[in-house]
N, C-alpha and C positions, 0 to 999 in steps of 0.2 A: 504494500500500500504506500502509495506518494500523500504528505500533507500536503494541503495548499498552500499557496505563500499568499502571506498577507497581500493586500493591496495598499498602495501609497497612498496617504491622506491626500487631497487634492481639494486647491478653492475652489468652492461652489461656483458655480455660472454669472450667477446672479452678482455676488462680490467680488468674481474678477472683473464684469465688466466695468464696475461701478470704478473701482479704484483705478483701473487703465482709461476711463472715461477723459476727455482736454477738458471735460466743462468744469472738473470735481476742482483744479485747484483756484478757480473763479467761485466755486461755490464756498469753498473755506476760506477765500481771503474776505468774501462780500459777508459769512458771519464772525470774522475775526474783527471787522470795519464797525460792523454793530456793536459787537462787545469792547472793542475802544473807545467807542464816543462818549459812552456813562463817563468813563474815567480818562478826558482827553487834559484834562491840567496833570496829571499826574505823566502820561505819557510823555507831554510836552517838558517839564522838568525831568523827565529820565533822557529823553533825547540830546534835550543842552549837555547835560552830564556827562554821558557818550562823548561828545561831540568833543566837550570840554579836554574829556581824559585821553581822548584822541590826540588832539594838537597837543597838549602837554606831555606828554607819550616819547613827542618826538616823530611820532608814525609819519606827521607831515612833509 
């Protein structure tokens, strides 16, 4: 008698099209845009920041 061999877990149809989909990274940056605007002073002071420790850096 021969066992079977397993078979390799494989993504579903359904979730690989989704995630090889061009519209999915337009779709996460348009609810990442939502979820920044509540908190747009707080992003705007992390940004100077960045920007700050950037040119202080030397990176420039």
């Amino acid at each position: 008698m021969t066992a079977a061999r397993p078979r390799p877990a494989r993504l579903g149809r359904g979730v690989r099209g989704w995630v090889t989909d061009p519209l999915t990274p337009a779709l996460l940056l348009a609810v990442g845009a939502l979820g920044a605007a509540g908190s747009g002073h707080v992003l705007t002071w992390a940004v100077i920041g960045a920007l700050t420790g950037y040119t202080l850096s030397g990176s420039v």
